[in-house]
C-alpha positions in Angstrom: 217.7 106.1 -57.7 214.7 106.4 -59.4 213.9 106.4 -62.7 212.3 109.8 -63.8 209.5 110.0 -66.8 209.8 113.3 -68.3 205.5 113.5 -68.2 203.1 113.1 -65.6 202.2 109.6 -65.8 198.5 110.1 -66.0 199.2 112.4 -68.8 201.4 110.1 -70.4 198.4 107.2 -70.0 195.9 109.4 -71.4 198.5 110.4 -74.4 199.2 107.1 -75.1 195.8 105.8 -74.8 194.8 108.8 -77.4 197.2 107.5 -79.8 195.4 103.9 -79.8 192.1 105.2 -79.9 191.1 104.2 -76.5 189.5 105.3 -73.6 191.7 106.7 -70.6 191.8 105.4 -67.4 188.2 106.4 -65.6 186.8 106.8 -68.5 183.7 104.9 -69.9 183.0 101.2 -69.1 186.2 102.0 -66.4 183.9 99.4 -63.3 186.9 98.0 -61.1 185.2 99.6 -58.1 181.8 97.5 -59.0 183.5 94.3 -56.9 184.6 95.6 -53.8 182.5 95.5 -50.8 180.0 98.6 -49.8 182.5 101.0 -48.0 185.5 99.6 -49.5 187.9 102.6 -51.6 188.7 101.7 -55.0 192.7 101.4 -55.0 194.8 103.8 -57.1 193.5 102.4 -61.2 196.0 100.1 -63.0 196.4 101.4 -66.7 193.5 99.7 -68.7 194.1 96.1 -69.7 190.8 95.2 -71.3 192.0 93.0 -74.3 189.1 93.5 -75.9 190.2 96.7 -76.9 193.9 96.0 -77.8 193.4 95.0 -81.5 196.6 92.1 -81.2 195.9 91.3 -84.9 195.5 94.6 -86.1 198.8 95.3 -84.5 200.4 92.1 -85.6 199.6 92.4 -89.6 201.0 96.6 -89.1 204.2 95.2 -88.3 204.2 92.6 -90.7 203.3 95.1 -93.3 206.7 97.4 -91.1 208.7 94.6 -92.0 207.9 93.7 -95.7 208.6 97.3 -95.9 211.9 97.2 -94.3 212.8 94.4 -96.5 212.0 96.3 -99.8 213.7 99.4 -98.9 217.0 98.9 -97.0 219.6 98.9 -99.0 220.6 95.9 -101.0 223.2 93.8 -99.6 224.7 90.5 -99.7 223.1 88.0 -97.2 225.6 86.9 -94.3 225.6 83.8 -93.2 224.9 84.4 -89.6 226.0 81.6 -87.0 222.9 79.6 -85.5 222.4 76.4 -83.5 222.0 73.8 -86.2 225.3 75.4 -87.6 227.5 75.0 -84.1 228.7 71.4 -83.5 228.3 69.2 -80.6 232.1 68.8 -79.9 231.8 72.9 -80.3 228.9 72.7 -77.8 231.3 70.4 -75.4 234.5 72.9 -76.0 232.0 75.8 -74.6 233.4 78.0 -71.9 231.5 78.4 -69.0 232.6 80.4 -65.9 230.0 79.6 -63.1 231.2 76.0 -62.1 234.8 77.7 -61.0 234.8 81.1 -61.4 236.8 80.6 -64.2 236.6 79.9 -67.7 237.1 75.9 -68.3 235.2 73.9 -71.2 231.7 72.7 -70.3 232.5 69.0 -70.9 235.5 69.4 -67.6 232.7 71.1 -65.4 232.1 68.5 -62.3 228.2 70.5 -61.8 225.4 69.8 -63.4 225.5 72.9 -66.4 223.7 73.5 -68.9 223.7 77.1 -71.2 221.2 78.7 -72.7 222.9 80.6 -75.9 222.1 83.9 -77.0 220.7 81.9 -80.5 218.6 79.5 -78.4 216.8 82.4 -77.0 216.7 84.2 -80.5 215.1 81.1 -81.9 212.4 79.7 -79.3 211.2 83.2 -79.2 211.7 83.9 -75.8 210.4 87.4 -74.5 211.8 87.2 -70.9 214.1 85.4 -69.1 211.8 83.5 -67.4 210.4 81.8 -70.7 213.9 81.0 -72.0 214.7 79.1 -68.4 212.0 76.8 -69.8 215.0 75.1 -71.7 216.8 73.8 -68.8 216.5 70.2 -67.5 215.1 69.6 -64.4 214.4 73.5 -63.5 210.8 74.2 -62.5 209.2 77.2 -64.3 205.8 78.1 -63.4 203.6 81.0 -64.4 201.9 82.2 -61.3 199.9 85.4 -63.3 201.4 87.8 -65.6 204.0 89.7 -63.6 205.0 86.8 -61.6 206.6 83.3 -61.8 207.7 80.6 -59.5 211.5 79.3 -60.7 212.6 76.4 -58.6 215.8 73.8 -58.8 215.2 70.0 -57.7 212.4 71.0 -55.6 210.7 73.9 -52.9 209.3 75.8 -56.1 207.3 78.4 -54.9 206.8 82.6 -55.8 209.4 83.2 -53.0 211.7 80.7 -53.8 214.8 80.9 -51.6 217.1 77.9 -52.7 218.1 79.4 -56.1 220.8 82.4 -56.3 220.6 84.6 -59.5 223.6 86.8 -60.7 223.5 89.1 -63.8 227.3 89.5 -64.8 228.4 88.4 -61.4 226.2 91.1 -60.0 223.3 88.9 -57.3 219.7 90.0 -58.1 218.1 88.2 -54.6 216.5 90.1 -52.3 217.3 89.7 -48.7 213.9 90.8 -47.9 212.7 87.4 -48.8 216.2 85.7 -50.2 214.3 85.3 -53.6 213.8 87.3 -56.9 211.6 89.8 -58.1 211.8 88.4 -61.5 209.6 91.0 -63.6 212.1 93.2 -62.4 214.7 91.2 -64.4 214.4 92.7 -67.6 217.0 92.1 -69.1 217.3 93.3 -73.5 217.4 89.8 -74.4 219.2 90.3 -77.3 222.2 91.7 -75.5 222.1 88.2 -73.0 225.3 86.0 -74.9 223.9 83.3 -72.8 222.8 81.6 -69.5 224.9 79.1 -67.7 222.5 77.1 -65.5 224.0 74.6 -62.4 221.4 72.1 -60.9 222.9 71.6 -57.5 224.9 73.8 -54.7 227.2 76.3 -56.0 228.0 78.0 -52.3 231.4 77.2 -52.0 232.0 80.0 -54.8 228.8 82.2 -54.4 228.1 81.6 -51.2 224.9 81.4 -49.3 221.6 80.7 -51.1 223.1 78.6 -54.1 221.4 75.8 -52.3 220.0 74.3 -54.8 220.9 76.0 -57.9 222.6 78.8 -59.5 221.6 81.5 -62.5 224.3 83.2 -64.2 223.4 85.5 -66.9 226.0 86.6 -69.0 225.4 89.9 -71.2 227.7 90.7 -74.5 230.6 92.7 -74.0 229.7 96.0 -76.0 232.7 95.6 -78.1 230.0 92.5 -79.6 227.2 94.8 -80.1 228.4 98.0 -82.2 225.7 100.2 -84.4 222.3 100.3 -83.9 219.3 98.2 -83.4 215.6 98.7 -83.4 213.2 96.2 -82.2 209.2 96.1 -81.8 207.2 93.1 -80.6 203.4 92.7 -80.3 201.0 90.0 -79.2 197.7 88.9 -77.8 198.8 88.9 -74.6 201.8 91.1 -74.9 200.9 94.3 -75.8 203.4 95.5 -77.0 207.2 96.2 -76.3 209.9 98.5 -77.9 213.7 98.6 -77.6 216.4 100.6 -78.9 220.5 100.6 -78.9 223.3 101.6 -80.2 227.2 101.2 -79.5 230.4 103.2 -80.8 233.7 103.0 -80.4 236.2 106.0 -78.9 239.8 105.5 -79.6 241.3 102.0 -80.0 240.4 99.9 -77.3 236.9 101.2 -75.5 233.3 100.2 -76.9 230.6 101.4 -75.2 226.5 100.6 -75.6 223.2 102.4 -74.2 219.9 101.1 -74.8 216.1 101.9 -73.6 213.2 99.5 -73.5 209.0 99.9 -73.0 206.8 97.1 -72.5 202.9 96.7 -71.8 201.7 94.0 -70.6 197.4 93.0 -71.0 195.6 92.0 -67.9 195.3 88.0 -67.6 191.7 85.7 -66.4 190.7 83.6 -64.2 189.6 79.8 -64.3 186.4 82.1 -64.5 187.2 84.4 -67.2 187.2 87.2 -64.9 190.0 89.9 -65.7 192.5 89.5 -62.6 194.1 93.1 -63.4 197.6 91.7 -63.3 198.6 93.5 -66.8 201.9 95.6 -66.2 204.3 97.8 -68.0 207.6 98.4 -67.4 210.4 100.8 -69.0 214.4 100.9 -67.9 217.6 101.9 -69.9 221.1 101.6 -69.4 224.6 101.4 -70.6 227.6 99.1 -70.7 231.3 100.1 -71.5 234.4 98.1 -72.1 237.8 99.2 -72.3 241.4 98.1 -72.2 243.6 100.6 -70.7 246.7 98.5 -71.4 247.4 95.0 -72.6 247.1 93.4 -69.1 244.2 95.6 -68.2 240.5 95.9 -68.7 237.1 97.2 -67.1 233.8 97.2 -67.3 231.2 99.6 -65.9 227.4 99.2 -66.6 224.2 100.3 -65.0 220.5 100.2 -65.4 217.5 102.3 -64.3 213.8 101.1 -64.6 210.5 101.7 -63.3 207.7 99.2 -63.1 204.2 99.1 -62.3 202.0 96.2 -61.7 198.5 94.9 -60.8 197.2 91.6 -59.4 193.8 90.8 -57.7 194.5 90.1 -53.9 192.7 88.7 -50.9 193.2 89.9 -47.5 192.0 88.9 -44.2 189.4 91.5 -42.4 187.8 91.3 -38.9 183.9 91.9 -40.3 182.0 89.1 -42.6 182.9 88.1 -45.2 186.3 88.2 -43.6 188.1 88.0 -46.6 188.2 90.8 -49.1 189.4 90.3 -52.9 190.1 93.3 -55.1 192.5 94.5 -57.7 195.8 95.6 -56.1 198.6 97.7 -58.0 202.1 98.6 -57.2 205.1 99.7 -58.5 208.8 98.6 -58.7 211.6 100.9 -59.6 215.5 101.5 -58.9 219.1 101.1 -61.0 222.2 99.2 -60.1 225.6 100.3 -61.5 228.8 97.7 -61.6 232.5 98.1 -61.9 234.7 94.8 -62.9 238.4 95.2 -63.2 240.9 92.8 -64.1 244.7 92.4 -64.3 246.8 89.5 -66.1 250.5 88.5 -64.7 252.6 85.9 -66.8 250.9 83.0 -64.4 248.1 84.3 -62.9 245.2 87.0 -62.6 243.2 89.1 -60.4 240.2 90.8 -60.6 237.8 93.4 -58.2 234.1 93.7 -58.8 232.4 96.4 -57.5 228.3 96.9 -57.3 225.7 99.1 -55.9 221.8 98.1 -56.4 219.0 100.0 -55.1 215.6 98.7 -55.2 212.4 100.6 -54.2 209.2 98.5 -53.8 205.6 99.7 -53.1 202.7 97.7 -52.7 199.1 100.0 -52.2 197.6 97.5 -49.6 200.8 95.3 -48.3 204.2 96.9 -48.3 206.6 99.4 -48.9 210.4 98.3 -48.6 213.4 100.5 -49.9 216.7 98.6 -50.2 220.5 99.3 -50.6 223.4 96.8 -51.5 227.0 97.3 -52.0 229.1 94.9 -52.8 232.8 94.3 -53.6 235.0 91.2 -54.6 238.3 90.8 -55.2 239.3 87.4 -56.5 242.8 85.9 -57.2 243.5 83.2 -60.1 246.8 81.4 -59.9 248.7 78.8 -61.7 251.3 76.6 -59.7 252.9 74.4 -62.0 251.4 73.0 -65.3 248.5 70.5 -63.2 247.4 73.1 -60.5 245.5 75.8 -60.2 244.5 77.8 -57.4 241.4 80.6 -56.9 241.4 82.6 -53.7 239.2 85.8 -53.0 237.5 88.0 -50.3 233.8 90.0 -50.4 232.2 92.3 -48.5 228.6 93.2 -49.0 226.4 95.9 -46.8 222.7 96.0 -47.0 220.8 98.9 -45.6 216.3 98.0 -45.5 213.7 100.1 -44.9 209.8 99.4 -44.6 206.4 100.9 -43.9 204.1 98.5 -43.0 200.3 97.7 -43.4 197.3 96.4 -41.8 198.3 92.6 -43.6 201.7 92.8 -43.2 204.4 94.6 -40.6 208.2 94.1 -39.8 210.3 94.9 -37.3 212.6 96.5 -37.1 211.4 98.6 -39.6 215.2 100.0 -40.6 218.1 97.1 -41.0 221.4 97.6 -41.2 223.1 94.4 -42.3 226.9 93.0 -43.1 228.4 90.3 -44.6 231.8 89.3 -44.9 233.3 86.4 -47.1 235.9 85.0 -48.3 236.6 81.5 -50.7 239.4 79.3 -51.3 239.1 76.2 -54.6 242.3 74.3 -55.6 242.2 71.8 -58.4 245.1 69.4 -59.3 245.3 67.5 -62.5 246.7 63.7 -62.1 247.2 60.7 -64.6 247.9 63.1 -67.5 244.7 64.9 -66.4 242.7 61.9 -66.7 241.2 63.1 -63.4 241.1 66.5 -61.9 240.3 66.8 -58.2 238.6 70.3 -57.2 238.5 71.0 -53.0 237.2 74.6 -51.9 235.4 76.0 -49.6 233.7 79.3 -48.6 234.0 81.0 -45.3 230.9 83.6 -44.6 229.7 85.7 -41.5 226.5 87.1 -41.7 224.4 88.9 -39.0 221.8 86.2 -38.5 223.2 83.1 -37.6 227.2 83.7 -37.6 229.8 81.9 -38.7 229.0 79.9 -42.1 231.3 77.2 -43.9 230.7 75.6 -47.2 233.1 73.2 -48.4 233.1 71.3 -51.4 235.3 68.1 -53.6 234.4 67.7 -56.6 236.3 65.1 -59.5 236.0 64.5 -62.7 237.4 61.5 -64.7 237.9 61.2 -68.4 237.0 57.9 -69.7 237.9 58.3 -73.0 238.2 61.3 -75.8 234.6 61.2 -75.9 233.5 60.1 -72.1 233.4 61.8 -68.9 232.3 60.9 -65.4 231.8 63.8 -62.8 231.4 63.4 -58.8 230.2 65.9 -56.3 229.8 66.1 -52.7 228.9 69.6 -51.4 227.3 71.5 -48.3 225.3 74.4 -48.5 223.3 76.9 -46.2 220.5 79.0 -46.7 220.4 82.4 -44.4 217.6 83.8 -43.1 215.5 86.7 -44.7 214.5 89.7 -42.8 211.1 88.6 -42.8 212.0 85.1 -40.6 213.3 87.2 -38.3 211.2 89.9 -38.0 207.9 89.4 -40.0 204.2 89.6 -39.0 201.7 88.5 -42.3 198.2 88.2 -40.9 197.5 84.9 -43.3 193.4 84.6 -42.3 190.7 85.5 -40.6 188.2 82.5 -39.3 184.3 84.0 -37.8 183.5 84.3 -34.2 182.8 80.6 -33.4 184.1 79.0 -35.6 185.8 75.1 -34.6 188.2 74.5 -33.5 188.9 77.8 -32.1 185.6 78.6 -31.1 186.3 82.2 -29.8 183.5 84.8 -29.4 186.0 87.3 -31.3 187.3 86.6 -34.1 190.3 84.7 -35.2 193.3 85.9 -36.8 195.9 83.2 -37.9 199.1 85.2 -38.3 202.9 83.9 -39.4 205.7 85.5 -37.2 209.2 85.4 -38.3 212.1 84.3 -35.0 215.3 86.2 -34.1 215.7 82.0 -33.3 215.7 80.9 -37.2 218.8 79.3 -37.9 220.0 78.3 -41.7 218.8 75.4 -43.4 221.5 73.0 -44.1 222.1 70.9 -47.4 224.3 68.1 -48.0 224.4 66.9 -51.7 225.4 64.0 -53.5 226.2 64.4 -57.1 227.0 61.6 -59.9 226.8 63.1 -63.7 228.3 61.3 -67.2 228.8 63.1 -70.3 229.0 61.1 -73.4 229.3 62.1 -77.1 228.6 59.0 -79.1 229.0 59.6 -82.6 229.5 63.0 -84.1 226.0 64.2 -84.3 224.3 62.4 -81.2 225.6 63.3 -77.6 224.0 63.1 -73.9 224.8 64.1 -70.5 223.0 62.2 -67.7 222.8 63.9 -63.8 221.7 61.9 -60.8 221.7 63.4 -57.3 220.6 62.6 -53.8 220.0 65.8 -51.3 220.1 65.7 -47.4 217.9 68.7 -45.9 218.3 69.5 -42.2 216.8 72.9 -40.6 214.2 73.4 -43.2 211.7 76.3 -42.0 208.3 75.2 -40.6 205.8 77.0 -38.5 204.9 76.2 -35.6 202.0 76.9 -33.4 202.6 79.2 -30.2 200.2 81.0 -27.6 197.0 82.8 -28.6 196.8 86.3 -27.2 194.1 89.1 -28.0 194.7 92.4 -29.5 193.0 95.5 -30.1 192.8 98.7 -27.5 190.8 99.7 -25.6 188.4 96.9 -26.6 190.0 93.8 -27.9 189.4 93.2 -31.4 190.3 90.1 -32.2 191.8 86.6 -31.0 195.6 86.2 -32.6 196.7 82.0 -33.3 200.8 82.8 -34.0 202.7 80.6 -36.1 206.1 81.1 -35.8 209.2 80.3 -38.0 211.5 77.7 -36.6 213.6 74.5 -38.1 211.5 71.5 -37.1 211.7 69.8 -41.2 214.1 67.8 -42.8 214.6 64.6 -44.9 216.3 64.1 -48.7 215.6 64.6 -51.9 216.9 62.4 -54.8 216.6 62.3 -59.0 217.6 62.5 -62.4 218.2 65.0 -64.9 218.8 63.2 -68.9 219.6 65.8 -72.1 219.9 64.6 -75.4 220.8 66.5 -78.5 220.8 64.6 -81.8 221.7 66.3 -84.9 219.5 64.7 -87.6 220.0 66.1 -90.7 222.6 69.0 -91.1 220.1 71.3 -91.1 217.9 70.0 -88.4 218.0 69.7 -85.2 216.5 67.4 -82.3 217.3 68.3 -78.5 215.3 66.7 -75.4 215.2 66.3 -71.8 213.6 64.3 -69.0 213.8 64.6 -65.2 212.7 62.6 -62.2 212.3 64.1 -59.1 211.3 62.6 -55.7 211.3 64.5 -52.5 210.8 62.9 -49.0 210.4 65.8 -46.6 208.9 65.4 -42.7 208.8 67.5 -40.1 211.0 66.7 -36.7 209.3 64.7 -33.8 208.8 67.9 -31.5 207.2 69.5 -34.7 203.5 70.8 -34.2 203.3 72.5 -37.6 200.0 71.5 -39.0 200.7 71.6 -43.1 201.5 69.0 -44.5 204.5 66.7 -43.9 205.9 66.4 -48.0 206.2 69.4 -50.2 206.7 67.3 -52.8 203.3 68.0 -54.3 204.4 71.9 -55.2 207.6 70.6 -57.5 206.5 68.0 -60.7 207.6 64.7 -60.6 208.3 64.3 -64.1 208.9 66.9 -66.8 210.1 66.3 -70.2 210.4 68.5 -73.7 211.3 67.6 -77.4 212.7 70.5 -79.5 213.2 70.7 -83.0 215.3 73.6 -84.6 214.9 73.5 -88.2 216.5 75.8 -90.9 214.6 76.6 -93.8 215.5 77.6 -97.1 215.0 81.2 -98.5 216.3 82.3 -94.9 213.4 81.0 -92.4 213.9 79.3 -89.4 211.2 77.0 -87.6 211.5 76.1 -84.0 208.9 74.0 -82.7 208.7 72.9 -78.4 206.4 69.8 -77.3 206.2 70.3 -73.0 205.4 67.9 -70.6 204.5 69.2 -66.7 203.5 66.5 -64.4 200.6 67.9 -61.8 201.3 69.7 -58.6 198.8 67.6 -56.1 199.0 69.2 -53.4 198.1 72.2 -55.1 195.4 70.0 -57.0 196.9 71.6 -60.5 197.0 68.7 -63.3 199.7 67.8 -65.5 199.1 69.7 -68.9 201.0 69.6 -72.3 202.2 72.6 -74.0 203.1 73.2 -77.8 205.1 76.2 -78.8 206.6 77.1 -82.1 208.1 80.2 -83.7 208.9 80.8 -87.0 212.0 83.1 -88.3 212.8 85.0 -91.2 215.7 86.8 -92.5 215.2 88.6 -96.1 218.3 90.7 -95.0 221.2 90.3 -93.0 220.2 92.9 -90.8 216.6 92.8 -90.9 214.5 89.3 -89.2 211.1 88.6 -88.6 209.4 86.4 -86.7 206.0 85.1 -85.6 205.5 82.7 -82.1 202.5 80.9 -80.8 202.6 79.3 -76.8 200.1 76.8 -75.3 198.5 75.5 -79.2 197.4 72.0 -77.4 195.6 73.6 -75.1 193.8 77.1 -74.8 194.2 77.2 -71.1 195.6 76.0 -67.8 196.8 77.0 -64.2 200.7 76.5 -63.7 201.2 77.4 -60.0 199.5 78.7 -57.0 201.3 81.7 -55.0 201.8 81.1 -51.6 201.8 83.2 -48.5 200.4 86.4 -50.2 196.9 85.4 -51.7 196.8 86.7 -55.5 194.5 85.3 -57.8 196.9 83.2 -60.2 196.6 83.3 -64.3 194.8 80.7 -66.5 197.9 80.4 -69.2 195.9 81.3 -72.3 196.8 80.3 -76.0 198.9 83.5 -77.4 200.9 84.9 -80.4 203.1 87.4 -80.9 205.2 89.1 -83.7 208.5 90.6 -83.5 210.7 92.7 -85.7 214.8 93.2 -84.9 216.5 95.6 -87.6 220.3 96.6 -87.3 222.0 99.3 -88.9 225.2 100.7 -89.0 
């Protein structure tokens, strides 16, 4: 499912690139080719991303100029006043619904998980431009910027580019690849504006969403469209963002069914190095879709939304090659593209409520000099909600989800078999029971799975939560969690590097490839978790919530060293060192998670968090893996942010972010502080403005290191960017 651009795309680059004034691709000054080694072909070009010809200011002082504009013409109207987070109250914050803990809605402050939600005006005001960025608000979660179509998003440790402890769902819908178990997340591009927030749990969430909510779950919500009527225009420029565009608009037909379609562009400039060396990682992206609700009767209503988007993408990569130098570095593109499409019905009785989702996602991923991997799910859910008695409720459901894989294979990387066929069959049971006048409320559940890899899976769970008094709560956890194997630890080949003909310790007259191989023996990697959280709202404009926890790892992946075998017909090529994937690591994991929010003046302000995080990871006796024992060196220690949200008069709104990353030693990256502040301004109701600035205490650092595939990673550079969001009617 493809998404089709109605002109050639090297016509369309050349169009555009007429319209700015530039120079097409191939055109003058055009020298990728000048770094690759004598013989080597220059890959398929990336769309320029030389920033010295973007003109960011230029661009930047237009758009002011668009909006001033705007301002002065659109017709007068009264200003409305339009909610915003200094205006919301903490015990309105505490009464928040939230649906991920239970699969239900409940109020945050009786969740027994450690949640936290990201609202649709904390995006709006910290001036966000991905998802990504706005998951920097979270406690405890680790947010890394690897270059500039890539990140590494982690919970409570095991951060990495191919994370596989953290499940994301948009609307219920899961967004992980089983190719990896991870996220493609600059595939995630969600319109930001239509997101009515993000509930975040620190901790397992696998007895309700099974498998990979090891360590964390990502839930983002999107408006209904009944929320999002008329129109909307928004443009957005900046020194490192180029540029990106969005349009909407929802109606109404008859009474009861809204519906909303929107399209988005973006353009993405080309990052450097530590050296200052463009690592052609710039990228551009466009996808559209649609949502409609409706209510077919007063018990009844559905939802059906889809997407479509095509992506491409650059990065500078570093393969391993059988001739000196052995290594070879050059700018690398591919592309991403596909569409999903959803269906989610529910039905209300007089005590109780059912609903069926339905979902199919296609994904289509092409890599020039790794990988190509085309991918089908289908999913469906049906889930029962029922009330027995005034102090009991009980959730039931069953899912079934198909994946069909496909892959063409390189040089670098290969995996059989190259076509997967692969079923999964679920089902969940939670009951909670209120006792004392629900002074506590015990939750027991657990989910039943059977996948194709390992079997059989259960993931149970008890969870209570006491209530010390109107304004005190107490929360207690123990849960156990598994994380499946990907297609690539069961069937993978990556040639990692290449070592020279003599070289110690091998010293082989051919040369060495050293070369991860996935096991039809991987089993999952087990979690048991400990969870002990208090909520407290002290006085009316000063309340914290406190999460400790203490993880128990059994299973986890290594890679260990088997039988070196040559390769290469009729003359051997090379000498092959395998590492294979097996489950020789384990140990715990244990820390603390603190959020504050202190409302200091009516109209400003203060939130803050801190986190701790220690992880004690080893590898089994029998273990011959050679890395090193503690990952704990990939995930900070300590992290910590202040936030001030400050409302202005005459309409503005300043936001202002101090960060605090502790270094990643064993990826020798050093702590670094970060400053970020965005300004907001609303001279209509339906007109605002606003200008952002990242990184002002520093003009650049490194944030993460990508592992297994070698890609150059980004120095996180000092940036601005403007942004203008007009609705009409």
């Amino acid at each position: 499912m493809k998404l089709k651009i109605g002109l050639n795309q090297r016509k369309y680059a050349e169009t555009r690139y007429w319209l700015l004034g530039k120079a097409g691709p191939g055109g003058p000054g055009d020298s990728r080719a000048a770094n690759l080694p004598e013989g080597d072909v220059c890959p398929p070009p990336v769309l320029p991303r030389d920033n010295a010809t973007v003109r960011p200011v230029r661009r930047l002082f237009l758009m002011v100029l668009l909006g001033v504009f705007l301002a002065v013409t659109v017709s007068a109207q009264t200003y409305q006043n339009i909610p915003d987070v200094t205006a919301i109250s903490l015990e309105d914050l505490m009464n928040m619904q939230v649906t991920s803990v239970s699969k239900r809605a409940q109020k945050l402050a009786d969740a027994a998980a450690a949640i936290f939600v990201i609202t649709q005006d904390d995006i709006r005001r910290s001036g966000a431009s991905s998802i990504p960025e706005a998951l920097r608000l979270v406690p405890g979660l680790e947010v890394a910027r690897i270059d500039e179509n890539k990140w590494a998003i982690g919970s409570r440790g095991f951060n990495g580019r191919f994370d596989n402890k953290l499940l994301v769902l948009i609307d219920g819908r899961s967004v992980y690849t089983p190719l990896f178990s991870g996220v493609y997340w600059n595939v995630q591009d969600v319109l930001l504006e239509d997101v009515d927030r993000i509930e975040v749990i620190r901790g397992p969430g696998a007895t309700l969403w099974g498998a990979n909510a090891v360590d964390g779950v990502i839930n983002i919500i999107t408006k209904p469209a009944q929320l999002t009527q008329g129109g909307m225009v928004t443009a957005e420029v900046g020194s490192e963002e180029r540029t990106t565009e969005s349009v909407q608009y929802g109606g109404k037909i008859g009474d009861n069914n809204y519906y909303r379609g929107y399209a988005k562009y973006s353009d993405w400039a080309a990052s450097k190095d530590a050296a200052g060396t463009s690592i052609s990682d710039g990228w551009h992206t466009m996808r559209g879709g649609f949502r409609m609700d409706t209510a077919p009767s007063r018990v009844d209503s559905l939802t059906v939304q889809g997407d479509l988007y095509h992506t491409n993408y650059g990065e500078t990569l570093t393969v391993p090659i059988l001739t000196g130098p052995y290594s070879n570095t050059f700018p690398n593109v591919g592309n991403y593209s596909g569409g999903d499409i959803l269906g989610h019905w529910t039905h209300a009785f007089a005590r109780s409520s059912t609903s069926l989702q339905m979902y199919y996602d296609n994904t289509n991923t092409t890599d020039n000099s790794l990988f190509t991997d085309h991918e089908s799910v289908y999913d469906i859910d049906f889930q029962h909600d029922l009330h027995i008695g005034e102090s009991q409720e009980l959730i039931w459901g069953l899912g079934y989800r198909s994946i069909q894989d496909s892959n063409g294979s390189s040089s670098t990387v290969s995996l059989l078999p190259s076509h997967s066929s692969l079923n999964q069959f679920s089902s969940f049971v939670q009951d909670e029971v209120s006792l004392f006048d629900s002074r506590l409320r015990v939750t027991i559940g657990s989910k039943f799975e059977h996948n194709d890899f390992t079997g059989f899976e259960v993931e149970p769970n008890i969870r209570f939560v006491g209530v010390v008094s109107k304004n005190q709560s107490v929360w207690a956890a123990i849960s156990r969690a598994v994380r499946t194997p990907a297609l690539t630890e069961e069937g993978l080949r990556l040639d990692e590097a290449a070592v020279p003909p003599g070289t110690p310790p091998f010293n082989s007259p051919l040369p060495v490839v050293e070369a991860i191989f996935g096991s039809n023996q991987f089993q999952s990697e087990d979690l048991l978790a400990y969870e002990i959280g208090y909520r407290v709202q002290a006085t009316s404009t000063f309340s914290a919530d406190i999460a400790t926890f203490y993880n128990s790892y059994t299973n986890l992946r290594s890679a260990e060293p088997g039988t070196p075998f040559v390769e290469g017909s009729p003359i051997p090529t090379d000498v092959v060192v395998p590492f294979t994937a097996s489950n020789k690591m384990g140990g715990g994991t244990y820390g603390a998670e603190l959020f504050a929010d202190w409302r200091v003046l009516p109209k400003w302000r203060l939130t803050g968090s801190y986190s701790y995080l220690q992880m004690d990871i080893a590898k089994n006796a029998n273990s011959l893996d050679p890395t090193a024992d503690n990952p704990d060196g990939e995930s900070p220690r300590h992290q910590w942010y202040i936030r001030s949200s400050l409302d202005l008069p005459k309409h503005f709104e300043e936001d202002t972010t101090l960060r605090y990353v502790d270094r990643l030693s064993s990826l020798n990256i050093p702590s670094y502080y970060s400053l970020d502040a965005n300004l907001g301004w609303r001279p209509l109701a339906k007109l605002e403005l606003s200008l952002g600035a990242e990184n002002l205490l520093n003009d650049k650092h490194v944030e993460f290191i990508p592992e297994f595939i070698n890609t150059i990673p980004m120095m996180v550079m000092r940036t601005v960017r403007g942004t203008i969001t007009w609705r009409f009617r």
